[in-house]
ChimeraX commands (.cxc) that place a marker at each C-alpha (Angstrom):
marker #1 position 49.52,-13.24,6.31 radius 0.5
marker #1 position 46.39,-13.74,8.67 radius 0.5
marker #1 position 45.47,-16.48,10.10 radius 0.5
marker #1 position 42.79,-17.55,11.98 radius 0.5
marker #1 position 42.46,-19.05,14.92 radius 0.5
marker #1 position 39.35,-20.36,16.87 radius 0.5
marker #1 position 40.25,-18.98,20.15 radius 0.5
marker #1 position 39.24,-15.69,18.46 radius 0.5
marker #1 position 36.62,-12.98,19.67 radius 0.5
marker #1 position 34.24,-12.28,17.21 radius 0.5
marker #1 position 35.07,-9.03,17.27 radius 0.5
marker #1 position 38.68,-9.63,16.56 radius 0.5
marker #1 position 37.85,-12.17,13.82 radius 0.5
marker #1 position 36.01,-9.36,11.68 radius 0.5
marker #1 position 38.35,-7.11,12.55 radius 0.5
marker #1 position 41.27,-9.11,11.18 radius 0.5
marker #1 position 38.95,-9.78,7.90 radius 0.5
marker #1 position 38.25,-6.24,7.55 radius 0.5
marker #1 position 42.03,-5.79,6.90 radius 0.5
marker #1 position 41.98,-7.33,3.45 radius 0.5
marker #1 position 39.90,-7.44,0.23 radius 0.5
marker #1 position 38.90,-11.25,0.35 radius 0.5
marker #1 position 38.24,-11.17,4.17 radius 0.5
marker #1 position 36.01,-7.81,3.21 radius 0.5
marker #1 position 34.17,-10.26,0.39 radius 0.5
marker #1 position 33.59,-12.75,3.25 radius 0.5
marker #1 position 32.10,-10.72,5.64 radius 0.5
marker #1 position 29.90,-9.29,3.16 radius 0.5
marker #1 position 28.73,-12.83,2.11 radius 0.5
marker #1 position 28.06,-13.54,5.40 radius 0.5
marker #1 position 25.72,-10.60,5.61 radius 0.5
marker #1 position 24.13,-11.54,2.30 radius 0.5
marker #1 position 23.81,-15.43,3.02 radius 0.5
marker #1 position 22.00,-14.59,6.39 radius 0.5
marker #1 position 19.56,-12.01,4.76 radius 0.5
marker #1 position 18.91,-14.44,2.13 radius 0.5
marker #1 position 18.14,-17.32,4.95 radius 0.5
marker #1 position 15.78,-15.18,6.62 radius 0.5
marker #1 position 13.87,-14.08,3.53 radius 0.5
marker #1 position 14.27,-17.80,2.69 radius 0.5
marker #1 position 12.44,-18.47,6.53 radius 0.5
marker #1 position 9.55,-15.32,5.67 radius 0.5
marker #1 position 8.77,-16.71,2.72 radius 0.5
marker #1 position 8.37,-20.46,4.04 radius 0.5
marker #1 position 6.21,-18.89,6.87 radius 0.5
marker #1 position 4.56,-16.96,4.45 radius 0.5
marker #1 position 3.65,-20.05,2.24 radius 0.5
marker #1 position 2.19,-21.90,5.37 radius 0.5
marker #1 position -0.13,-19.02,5.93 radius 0.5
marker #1 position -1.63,-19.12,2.38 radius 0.5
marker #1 position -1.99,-22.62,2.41 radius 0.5
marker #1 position -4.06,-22.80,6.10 radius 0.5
marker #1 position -6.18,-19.52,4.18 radius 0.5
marker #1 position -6.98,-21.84,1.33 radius 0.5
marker #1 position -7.81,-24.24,3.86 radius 0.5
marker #1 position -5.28,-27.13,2.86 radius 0.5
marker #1 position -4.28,-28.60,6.28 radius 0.5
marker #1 position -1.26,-30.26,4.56 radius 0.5
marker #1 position 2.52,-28.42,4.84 radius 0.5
marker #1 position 4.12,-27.59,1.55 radius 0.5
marker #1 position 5.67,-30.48,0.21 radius 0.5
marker #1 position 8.34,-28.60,-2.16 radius 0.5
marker #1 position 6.30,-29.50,-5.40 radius 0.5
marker #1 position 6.10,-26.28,-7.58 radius 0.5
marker #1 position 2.75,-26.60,-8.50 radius 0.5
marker #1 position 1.30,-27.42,-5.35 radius 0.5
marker #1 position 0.16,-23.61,-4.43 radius 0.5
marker #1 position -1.03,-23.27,-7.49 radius 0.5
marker #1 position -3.36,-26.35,-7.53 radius 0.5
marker #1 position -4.75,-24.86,-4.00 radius 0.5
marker #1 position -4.81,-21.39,-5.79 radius 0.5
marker #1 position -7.15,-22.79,-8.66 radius 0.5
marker #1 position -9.45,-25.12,-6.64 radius 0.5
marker #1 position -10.04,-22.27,-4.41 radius 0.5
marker #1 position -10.90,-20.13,-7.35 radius 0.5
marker #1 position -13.17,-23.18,-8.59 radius 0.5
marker #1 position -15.18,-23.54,-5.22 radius 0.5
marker #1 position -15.48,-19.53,-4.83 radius 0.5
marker #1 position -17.01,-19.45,-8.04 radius 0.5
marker #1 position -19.36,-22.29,-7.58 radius 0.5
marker #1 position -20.49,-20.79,-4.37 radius 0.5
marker #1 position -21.15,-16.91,-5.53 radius 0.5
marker #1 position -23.46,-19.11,-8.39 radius 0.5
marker #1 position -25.21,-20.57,-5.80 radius 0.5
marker #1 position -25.81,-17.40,-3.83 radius 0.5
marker #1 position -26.44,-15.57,-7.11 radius 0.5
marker #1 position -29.38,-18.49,-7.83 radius 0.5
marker #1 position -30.43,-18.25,-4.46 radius 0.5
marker #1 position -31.36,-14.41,-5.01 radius 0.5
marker #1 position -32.80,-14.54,-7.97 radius 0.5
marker #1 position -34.71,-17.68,-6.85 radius 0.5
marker #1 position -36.07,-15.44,-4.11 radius 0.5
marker #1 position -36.87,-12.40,-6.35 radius 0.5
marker #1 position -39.09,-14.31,-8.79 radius 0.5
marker #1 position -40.69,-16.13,-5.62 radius 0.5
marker #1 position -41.48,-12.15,-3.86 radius 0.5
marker #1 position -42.90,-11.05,-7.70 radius 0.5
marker #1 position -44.62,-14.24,-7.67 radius 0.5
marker #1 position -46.37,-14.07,-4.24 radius 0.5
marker #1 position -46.69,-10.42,-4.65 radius 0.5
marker #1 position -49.04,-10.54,-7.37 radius 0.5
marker #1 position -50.79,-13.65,-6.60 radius 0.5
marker #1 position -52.20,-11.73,-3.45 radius 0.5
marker #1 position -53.46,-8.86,-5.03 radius 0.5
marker #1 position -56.98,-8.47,-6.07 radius 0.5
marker #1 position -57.96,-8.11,-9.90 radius 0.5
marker #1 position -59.05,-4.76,-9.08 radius 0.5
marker #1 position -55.52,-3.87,-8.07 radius 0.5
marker #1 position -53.55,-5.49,-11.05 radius 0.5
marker #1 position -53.39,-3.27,-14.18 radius 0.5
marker #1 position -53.67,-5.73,-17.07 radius 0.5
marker #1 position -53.97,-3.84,-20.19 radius 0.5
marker #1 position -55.30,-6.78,-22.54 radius 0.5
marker #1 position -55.75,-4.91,-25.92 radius 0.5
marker #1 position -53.43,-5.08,-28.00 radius 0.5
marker #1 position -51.66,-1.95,-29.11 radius 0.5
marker #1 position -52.27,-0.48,-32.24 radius 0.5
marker #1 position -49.55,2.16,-33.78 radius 0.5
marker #1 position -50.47,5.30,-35.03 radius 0.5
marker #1 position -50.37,5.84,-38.73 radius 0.5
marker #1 position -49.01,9.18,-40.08 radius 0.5
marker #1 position -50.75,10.77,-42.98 radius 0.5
marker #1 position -48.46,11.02,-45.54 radius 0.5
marker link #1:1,2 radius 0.2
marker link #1:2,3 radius 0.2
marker link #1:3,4 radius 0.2
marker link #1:4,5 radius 0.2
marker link #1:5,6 radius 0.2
marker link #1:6,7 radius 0.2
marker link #1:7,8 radius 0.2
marker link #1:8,9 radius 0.2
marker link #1:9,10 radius 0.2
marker link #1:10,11 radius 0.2
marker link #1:11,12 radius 0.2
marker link #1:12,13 radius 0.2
marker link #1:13,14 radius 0.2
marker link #1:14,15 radius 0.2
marker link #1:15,16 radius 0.2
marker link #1:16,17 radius 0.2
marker link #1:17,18 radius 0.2
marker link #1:18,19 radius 0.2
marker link #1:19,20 radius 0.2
marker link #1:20,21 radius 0.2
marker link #1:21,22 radius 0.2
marker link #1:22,23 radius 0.2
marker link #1:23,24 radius 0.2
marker link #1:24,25 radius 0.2
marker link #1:25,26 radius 0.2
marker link #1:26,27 radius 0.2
marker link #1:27,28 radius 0.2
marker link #1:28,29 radius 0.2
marker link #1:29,30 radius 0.2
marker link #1:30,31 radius 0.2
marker link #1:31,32 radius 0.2
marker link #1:32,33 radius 0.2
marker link #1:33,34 radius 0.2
marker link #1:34,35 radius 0.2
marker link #1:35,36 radius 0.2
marker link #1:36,37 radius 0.2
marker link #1:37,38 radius 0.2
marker link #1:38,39 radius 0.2
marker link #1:39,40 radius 0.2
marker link #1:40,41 radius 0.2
marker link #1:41,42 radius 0.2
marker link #1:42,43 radius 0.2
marker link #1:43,44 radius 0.2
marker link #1:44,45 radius 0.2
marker link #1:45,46 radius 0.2
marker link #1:46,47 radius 0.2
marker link #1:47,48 radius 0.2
marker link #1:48,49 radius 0.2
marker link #1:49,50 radius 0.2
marker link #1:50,51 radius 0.2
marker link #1:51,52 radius 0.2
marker link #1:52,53 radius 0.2
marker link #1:53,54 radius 0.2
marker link #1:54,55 radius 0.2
marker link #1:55,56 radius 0.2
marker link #1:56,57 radius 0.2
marker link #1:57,58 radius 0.2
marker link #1:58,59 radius 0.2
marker link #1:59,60 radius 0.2
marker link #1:60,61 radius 0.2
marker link #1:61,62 radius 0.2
marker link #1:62,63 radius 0.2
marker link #1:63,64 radius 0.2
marker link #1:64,65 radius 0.2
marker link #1:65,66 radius 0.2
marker link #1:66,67 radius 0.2
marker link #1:67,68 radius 0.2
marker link #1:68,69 radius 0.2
marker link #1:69,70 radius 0.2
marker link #1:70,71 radius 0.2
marker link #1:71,72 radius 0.2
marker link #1:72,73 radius 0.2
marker link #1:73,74 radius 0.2
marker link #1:74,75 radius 0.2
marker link #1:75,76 radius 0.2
marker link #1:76,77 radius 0.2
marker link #1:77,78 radius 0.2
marker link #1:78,79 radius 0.2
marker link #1:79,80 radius 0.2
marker link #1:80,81 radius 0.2
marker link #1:81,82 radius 0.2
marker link #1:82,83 radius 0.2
marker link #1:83,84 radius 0.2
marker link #1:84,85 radius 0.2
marker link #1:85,86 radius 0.2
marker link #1:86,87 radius 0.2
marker link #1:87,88 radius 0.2
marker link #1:88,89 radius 0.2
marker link #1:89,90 radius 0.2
marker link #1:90,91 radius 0.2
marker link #1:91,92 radius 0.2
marker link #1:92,93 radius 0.2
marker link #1:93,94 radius 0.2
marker link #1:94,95 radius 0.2
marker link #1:95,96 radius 0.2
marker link #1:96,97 radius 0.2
marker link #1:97,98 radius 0.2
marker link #1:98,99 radius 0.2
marker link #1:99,100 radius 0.2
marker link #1:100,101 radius 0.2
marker link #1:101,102 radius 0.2
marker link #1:102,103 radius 0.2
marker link #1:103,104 radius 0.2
marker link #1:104,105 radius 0.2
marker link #1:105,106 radius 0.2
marker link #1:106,107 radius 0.2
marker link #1:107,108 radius 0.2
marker link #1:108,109 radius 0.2
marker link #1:109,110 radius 0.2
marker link #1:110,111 radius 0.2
marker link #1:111,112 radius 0.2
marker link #1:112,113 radius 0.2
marker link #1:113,114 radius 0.2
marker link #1:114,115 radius 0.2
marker link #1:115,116 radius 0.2
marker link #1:116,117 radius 0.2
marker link #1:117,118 radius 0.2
marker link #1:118,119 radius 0.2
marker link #1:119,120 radius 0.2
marker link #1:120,121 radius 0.2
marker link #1:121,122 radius 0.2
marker link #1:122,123 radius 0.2
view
């Protein structure tokens, strides 16, 4: 049997665990635990980022559907805002036709006021 003690190198500690199937399972654990805590730590940092995009200055509280609230009232406000702009253009369109052909003379303005009459085939 192995046993082991804490005066140990590392070195000799895997070394001794590499010897048998269960010490073998450990080691790999170990490896998998750790890769898990750091994907655990890139995701948390990850998380923080999005939030400070969406511009909510609080940290992630661990409620589930807290990213998604920030998700949907960013969605909301984005929305409301390309409306505005949209308005705005169109506002500023109607205002150029407007002023456009308020400044022209009557000369210049083709205004065909007769009304149109179709052509009739002879049958």
């Amino acid at each position: 049997t192995i046993t082991l003690n804490s005066s140990l190198s590392l070195a000799r500690e895997v070394e001794l665990l590499q010897l048998t199937a269960v010490g073998r399972f450990t080691l790999d654990a170990c490896l998998r635990v750790t890769a898990l805590v750091s994907e655990i730590n890139k995701a948390n940092d990850q998380l923080d980022a999005l939030l400070q995009y969406f511009e909510e200055g609080h940290v992630f509280d661990g409620q589930p559907d807290g990213i998604f609230q920030s998700v949907y009232e960013f969605g909301k406000n984005f929305d409301a805002a390309l409306h505005d702009v949209i308005h705005e253009e169109k506002t500023k369109i109607r205002n150029t036709r407007v002023l456009c052909c308020a400044t022209k003379s009557f000369d210049e303005v083709d205004i065909n006021l007769s009304p149109r009459r179709q052509s009739r085939k002879s049958y």
